[in-house]
C-alpha positions in Angstrom: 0.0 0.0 0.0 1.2 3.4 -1.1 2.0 5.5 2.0 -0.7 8.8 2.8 1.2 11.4 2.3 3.7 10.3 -0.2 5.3 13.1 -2.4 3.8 13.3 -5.8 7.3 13.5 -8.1 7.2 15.1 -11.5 6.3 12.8 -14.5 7.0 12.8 -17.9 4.6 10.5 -19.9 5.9 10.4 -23.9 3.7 9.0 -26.5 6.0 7.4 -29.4 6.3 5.2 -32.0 10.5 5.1 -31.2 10.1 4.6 -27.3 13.7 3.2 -27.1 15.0 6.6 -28.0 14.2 7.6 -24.5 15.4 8.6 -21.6 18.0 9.1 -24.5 20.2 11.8 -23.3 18.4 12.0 -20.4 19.3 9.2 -18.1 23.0 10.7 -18.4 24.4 13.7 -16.7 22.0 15.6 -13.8 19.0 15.3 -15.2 19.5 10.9 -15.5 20.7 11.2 -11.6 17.8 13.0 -10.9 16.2 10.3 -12.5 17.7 7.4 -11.2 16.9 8.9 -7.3 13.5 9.3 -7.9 12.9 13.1 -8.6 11.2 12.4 -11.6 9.9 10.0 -13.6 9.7 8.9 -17.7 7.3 6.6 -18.9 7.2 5.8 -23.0 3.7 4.4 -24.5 4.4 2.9 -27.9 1.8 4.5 -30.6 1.7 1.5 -32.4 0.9 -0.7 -29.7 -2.7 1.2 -30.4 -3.3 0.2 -34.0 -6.0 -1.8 -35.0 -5.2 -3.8 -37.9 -2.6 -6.9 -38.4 -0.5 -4.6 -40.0 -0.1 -2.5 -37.2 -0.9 0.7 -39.6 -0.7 3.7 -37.6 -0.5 6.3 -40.6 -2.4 6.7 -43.7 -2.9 8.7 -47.0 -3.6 12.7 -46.1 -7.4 13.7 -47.3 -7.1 16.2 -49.8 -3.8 14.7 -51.5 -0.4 15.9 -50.8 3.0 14.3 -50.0 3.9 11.8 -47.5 1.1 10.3 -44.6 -0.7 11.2 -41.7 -1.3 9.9 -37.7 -4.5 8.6 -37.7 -6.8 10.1 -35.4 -8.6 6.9 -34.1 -5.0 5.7 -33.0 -3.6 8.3 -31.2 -6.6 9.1 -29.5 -7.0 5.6 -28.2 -3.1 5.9 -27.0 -4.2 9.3 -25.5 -6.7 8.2 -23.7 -5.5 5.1 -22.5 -2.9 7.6 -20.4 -5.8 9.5 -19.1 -6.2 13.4 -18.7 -5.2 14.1 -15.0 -1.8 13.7 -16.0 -1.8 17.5 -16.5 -1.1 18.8 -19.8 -1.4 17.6 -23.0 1.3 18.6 -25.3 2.5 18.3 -29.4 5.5 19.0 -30.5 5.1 20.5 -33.5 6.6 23.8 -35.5 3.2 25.5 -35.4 3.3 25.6 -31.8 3.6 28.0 -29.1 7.8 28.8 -28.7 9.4 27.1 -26.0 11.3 29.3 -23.7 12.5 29.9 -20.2 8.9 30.9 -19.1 7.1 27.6 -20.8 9.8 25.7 -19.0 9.4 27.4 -15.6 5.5 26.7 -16.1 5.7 23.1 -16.6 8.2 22.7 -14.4 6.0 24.1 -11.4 2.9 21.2 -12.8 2.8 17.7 -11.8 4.3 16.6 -15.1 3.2 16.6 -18.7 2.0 14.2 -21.3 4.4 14.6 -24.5 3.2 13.8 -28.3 5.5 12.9 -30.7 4.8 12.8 -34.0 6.1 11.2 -37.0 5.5 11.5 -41.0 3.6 14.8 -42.2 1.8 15.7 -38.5 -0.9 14.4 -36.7 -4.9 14.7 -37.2 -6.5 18.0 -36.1 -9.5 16.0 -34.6 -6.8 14.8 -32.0 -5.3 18.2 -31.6 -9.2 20.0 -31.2 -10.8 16.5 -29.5 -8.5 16.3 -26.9 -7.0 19.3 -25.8 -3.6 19.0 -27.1 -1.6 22.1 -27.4 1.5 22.8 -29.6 4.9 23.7 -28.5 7.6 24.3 -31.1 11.4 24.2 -30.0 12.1 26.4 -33.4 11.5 27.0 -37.0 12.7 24.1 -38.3 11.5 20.7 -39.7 12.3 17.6 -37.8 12.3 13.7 -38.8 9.7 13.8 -35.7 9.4 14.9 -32.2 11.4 12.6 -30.3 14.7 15.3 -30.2 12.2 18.0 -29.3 10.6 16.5 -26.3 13.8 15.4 -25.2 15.2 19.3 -25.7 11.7 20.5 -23.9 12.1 17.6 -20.9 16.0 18.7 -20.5 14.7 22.2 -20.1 12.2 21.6 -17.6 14.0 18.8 -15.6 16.6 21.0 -14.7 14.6 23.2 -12.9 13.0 20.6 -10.8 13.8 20.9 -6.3 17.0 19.2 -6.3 18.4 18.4 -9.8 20.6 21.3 -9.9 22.1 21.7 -6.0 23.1 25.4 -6.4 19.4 27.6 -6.9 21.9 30.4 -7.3 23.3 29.1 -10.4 19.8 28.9 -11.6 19.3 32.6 -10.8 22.2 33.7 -12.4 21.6 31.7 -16.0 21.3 33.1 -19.4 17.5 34.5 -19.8 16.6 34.5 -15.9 16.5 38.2 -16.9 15.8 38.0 -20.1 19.8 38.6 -21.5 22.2 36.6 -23.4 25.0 35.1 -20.6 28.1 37.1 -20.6 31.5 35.4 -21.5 33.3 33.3 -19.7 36.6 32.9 -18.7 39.2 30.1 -16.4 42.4 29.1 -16.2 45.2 29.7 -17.5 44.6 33.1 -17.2 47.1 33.6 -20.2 46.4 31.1 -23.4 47.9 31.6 -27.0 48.7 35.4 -26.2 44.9 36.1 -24.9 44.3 37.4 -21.2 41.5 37.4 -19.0 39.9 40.6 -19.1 41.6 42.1 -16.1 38.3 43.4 -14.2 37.5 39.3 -13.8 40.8 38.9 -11.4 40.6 42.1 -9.4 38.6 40.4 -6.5 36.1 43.6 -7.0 32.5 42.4 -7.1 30.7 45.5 -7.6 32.7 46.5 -11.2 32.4 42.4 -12.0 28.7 42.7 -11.9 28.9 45.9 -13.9 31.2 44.2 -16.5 29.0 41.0 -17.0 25.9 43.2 -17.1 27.4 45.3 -20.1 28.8 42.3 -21.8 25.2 40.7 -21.5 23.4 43.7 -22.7 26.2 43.8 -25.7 25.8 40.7 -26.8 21.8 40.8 -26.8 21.4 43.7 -28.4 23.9 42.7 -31.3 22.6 38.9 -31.8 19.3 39.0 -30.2 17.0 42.3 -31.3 14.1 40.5 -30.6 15.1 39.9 -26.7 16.7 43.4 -26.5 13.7 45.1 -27.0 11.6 42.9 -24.7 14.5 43.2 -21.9 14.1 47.1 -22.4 10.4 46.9 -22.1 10.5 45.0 -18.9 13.4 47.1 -17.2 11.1 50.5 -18.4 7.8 49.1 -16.7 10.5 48.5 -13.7 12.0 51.3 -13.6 
């Protein structure tokens, strides 16, 4: 018997048709610690495992015409549902949706876990995307074989901010995009290599001017690669100020 008050820990429920690619990546490093001592969890559910026929079809011909071949709805939503919907939300990773950043990850982060879609071949079904609730979540604007790689980018993100992966919370705090900037340079040892030095301010012991120097590196850097974050960053320290 489950004890009363046991702790709920974060899961990650991925619907596949390549469950072996998981925990991928992810059972190495902090987040696959994290994993192995219980702070979250991964569970795969094979798509196929859902088909109907002796074939094991899980695709077929898009209506309309076109290129390539399409989840069937009946399928997926019989593999949806078999997970059931208190699992929190529902979620397809697909280049139409919603763009993943430090905020979306924060969100799911603070949930009890999240039920990944992956597809395969030319998309899924709308009827599964309207019929069951499923919302899109794009990594970027680019085409993938399928959505294996961008759950396991999307997990990585959110995993790391879990109680505990990471033991240092001030090394969360300080990250690139915490405050909405790109992360200034970074330097070690040796403090000379091939005729370059340390910029000097990063050895003179002398917080105050370090802070200073990151913070104009960080605003440098945004403004010149990132215009889009720049102008957001300048909103929000306006509406602060």
């Amino acid at each position: 018997a489950m004890a009363m008050n046991e702790e709920k820990i974060w899961s990650a429920t991925v619907l596949t048709l390549f469950p072996e690619m998981f925990p991928g990546p992810l059972g190495q490093s902090l987040a696959g610690n994290a994993l192995k001592n219980g702070i979250w969890g991964l569970e795969t559910v094979d798509i196929r495992s859902f088909a109907r026929d002796k074939h094991r079809s899980v695709d077929d011909a898009p209506f309309g015409g076109g290129p390539g071949m399409v989840m069937r709805a009946d399928v997926l939503a019989d593999a949806v549902d078999d997970v059931g919907s208190n699992t929190g939300r529902i979620i397809y990773l697909s280049p139409q949706g919603r763009r993943l950043d430090q905020a979306l990850a924060r969100e799911l982060a603070e949930q009890d876990g999240v039920v990944l879609v992956c597809g395969r071949f030319e998309g899924i079904d709308q009827r599964d995307l309207d019929g069951r609730e499923i919302e899109e979540v794009s990594i970027g604007d680019y085409v993938l074989s399928g959505g294996e790689t961008a759950a396991l980018v999307l997990l990585d993100a959110v995993v790391r901010l879990l109680p505990g992966v990471i033991g240092d919370a001030a090394a969360l705090d300080e990250e690139s995009f915490a405050h909405g900037l790109l992360e200034y340079p970074q330097y070690t040892r040796p403090q000379v290599w091939e005729g370059r030095e340390v910029p000097e301010v990063l050895t003179s012991g002398h917080h105050e001017k370090i802070r200073a120097w990151r913070l104009a590196r960080a605003e440098e850097l945004t403004r010149a690669r990132r215009p889009d974050l720049w102008e957001r960053y300048l909103r929000a320290t306006k509406s602060r100020g």
